[in-house]
MARFI-858231 format. One line per 5 residues: number of its first residue (from 1); their letters; for each residue x, y, z of N, C-alpha, C. Coordinates in steps of 0.02 Angstrom, whole numbers, plus 50000, padded with zeros to 5 digits. Example, Ala and Ser with C-alpha at 12.3 -4.5 7.8 and 13.67 -1.06 7.14 Angstrom:
2
1 = AS = 50660/49716/50390/50615/49775/50390/50660/49835/50390 | 50642/49888/50354/50684/49947/50357/50645/50002/50394
! end
This chain:
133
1 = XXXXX = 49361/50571/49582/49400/50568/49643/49439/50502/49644 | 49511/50499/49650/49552/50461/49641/49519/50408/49723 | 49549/50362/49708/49511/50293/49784/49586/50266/49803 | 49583/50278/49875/49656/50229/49909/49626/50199/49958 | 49667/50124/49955/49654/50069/50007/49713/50099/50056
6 = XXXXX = 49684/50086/50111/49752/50073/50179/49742/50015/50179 | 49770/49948/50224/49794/49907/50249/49826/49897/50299 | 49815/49911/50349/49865/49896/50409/49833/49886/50482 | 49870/49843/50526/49851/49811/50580/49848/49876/50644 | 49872/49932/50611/49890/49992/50680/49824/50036/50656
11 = XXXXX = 49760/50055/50698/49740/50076/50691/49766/50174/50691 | 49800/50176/50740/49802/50260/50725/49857/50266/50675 | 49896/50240/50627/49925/50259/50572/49851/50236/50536 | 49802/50201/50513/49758/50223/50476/49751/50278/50489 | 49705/50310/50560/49667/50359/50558/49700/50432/50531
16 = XXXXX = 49771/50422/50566/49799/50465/50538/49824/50498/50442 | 49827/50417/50428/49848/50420/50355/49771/50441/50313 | 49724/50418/50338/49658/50429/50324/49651/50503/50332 | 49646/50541/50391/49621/50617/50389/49677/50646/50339 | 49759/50631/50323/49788/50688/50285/49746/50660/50227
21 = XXXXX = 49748/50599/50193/49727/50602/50112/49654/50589/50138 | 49608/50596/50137/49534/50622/50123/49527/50713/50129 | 49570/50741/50174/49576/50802/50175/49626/50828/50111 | 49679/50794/50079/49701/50809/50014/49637/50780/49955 | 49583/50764/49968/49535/50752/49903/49540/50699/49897
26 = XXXXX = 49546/50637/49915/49572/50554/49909/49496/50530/49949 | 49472/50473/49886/49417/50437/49939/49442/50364/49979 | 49455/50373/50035/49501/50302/50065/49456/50267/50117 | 49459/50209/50088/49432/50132/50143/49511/50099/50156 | 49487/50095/50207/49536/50040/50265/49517/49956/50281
31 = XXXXX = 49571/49930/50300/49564/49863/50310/49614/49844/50355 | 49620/49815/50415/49665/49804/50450/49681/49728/50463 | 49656/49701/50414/49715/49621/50384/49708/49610/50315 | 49756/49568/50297/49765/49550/50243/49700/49516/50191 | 49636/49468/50245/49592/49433/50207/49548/49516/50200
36 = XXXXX = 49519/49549/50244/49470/49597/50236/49497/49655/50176 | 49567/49670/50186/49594/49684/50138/49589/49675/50070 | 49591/49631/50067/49575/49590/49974/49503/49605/49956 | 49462/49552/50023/49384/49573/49985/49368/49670/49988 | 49417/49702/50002/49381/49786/50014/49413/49808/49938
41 = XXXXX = 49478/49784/49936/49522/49798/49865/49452/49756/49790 | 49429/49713/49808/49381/49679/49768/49317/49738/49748 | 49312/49747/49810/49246/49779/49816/49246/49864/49795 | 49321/49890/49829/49307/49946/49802/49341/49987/49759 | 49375/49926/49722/49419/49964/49646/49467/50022/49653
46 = XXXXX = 49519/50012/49715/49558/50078/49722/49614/50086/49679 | 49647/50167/49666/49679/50176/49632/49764/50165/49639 | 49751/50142/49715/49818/50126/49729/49796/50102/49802 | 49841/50045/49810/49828/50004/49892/49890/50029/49934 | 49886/50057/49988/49957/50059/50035/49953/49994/50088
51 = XXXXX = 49999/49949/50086/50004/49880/50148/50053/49901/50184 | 50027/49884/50245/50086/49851/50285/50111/49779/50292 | 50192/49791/50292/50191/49721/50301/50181/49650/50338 | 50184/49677/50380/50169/49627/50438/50119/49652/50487 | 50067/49611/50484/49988/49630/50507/49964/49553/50544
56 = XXXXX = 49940/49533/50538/49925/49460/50556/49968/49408/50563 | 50020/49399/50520/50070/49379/50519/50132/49406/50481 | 50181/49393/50503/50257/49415/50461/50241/49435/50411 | 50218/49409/50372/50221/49418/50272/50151/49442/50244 | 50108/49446/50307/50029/49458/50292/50043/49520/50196
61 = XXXXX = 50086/49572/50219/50072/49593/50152/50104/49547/50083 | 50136/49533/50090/50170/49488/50018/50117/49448/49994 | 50073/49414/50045/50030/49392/50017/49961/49410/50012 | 49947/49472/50035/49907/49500/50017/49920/49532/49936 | 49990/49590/49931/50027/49599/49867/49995/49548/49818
66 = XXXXX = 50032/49488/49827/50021/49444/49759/49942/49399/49764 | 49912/49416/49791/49832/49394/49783/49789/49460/49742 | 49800/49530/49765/49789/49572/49721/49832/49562/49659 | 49888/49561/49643/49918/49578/49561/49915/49511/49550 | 49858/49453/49550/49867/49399/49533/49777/49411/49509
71 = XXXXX = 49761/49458/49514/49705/49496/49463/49689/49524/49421 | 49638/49513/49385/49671/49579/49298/49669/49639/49335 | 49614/49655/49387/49625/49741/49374/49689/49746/49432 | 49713/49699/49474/49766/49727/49519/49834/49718/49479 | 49829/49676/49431/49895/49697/49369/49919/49771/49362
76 = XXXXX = 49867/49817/49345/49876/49868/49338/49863/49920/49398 | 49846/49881/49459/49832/49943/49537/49905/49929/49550 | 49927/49999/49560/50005/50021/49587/50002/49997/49667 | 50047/49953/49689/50031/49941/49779/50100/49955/49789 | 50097/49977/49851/50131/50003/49916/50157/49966/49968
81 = XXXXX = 50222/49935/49978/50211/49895/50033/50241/49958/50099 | 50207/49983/50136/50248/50013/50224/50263/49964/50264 | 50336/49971/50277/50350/49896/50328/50424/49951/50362 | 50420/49931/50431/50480/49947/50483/50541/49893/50475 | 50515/49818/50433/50557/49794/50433/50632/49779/50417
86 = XXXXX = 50675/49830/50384/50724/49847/50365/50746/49885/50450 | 50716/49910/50465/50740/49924/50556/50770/49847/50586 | 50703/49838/50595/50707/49769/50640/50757/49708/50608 | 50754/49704/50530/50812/49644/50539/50871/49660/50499 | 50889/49734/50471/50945/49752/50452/50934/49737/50366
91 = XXXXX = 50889/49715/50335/50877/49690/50257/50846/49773/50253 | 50858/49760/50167/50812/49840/50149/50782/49795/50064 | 50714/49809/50087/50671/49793/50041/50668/49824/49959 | 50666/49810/49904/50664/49830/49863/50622/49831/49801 | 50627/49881/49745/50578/49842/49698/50623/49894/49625
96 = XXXXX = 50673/49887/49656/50726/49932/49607/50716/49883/49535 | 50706/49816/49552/50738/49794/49483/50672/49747/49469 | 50654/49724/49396/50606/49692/49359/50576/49617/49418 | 50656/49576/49410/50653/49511/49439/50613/49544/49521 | 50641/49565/49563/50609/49598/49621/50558/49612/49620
101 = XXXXX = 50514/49664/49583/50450/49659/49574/50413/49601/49574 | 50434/49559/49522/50398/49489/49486/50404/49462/49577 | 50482/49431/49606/50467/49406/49672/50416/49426/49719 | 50429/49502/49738/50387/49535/49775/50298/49547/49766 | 50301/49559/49699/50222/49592/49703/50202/49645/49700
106 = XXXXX = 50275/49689/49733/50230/49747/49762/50289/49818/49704 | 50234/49881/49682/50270/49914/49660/50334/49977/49679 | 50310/49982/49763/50353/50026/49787/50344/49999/49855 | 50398/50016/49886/50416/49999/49963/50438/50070/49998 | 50406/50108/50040/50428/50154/50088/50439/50105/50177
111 = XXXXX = 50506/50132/50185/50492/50125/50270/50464/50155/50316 | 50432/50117/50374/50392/50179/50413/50453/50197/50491 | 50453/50230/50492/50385/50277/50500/50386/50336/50426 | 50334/50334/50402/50327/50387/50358/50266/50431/50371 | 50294/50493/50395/50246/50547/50399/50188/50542/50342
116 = XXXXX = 50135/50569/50364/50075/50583/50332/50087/50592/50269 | 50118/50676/50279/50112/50717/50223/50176/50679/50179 | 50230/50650/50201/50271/50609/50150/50255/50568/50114 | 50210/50532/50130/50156/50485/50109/50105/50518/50051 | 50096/50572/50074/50021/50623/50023/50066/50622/49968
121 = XXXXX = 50127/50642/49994/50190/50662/49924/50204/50622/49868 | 50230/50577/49906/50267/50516/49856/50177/50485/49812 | 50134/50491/49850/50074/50454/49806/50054/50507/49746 | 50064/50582/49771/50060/50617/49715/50108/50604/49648 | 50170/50651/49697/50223/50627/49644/50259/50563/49593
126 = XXXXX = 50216/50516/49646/50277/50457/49605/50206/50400/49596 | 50151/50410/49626/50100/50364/49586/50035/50372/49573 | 50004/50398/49582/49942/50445/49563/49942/50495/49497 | 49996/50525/49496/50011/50586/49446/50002/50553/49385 | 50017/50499/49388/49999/50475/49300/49929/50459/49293
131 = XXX = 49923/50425/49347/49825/50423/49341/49792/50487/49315 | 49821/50524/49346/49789/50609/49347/49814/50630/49263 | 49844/50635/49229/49845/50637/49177/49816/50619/49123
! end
């Protein structure tokens, strides 16, 4: 059974993101800041982390991001940043290019609001599926 971290300060987008993927077959622990976050990512070896970005503070995920891939095994855990922030200040986040990644940390960026099941999708299609292989 594939393992996903949530991350985020809104409890009913966990609960919600939680019932679609445990009901798609996903074993998922939550964390709703950035420090509990890390030690749960420590503790429970997931196959992919979804963050939000701003939780505790502004950047809570960036530096959550680069405290995980600043680990051997989070080198290789695919992370997620979900952030509204491209709403709120008109920037659109990226990880299109090498240098971006290396800045960022993080391997993919969705904006929210992202439905459940869009969410079940893109983790199938675009980061899980290779695990699964």
């Amino acid at each position: 059974m594939q393992k996903i971290l949530l991350v985020d300060d809104d409890v009913d987008i966990i609960e919600t993101y939680r019932a679609v993927l445990e009901h798609a077959g996903y074993e998922v622990r939550f964390a709703h800041d950035g420090a509990s976050g890390f030690a749960l990512f420590q503790e429970f070896h997931p196959d992919v982390a979804v963050v939000d970005l701003a939780m505790e503070h502004f950047d809570s995920g960036f530096t959550l991001c680069k405290r995980i891939k600043d680990t051997p095994e989070g080198r290789e855990t695919p992370v997620i940043i979900l952030t509204s922030a491209g709403h709120d200040t008109g920037y659109r986040f990226s990880t299109q290019s090498e240098e971006e990644k290396q800045w960022i940390k993080a391997d993919h960026f969705l904006d929210k609001p992202v439905a459940p099941q869009d969410l079940l999708q893109f983790l199938h299609d675009r980061v899980l599926k290779s695990a699964e292989a």
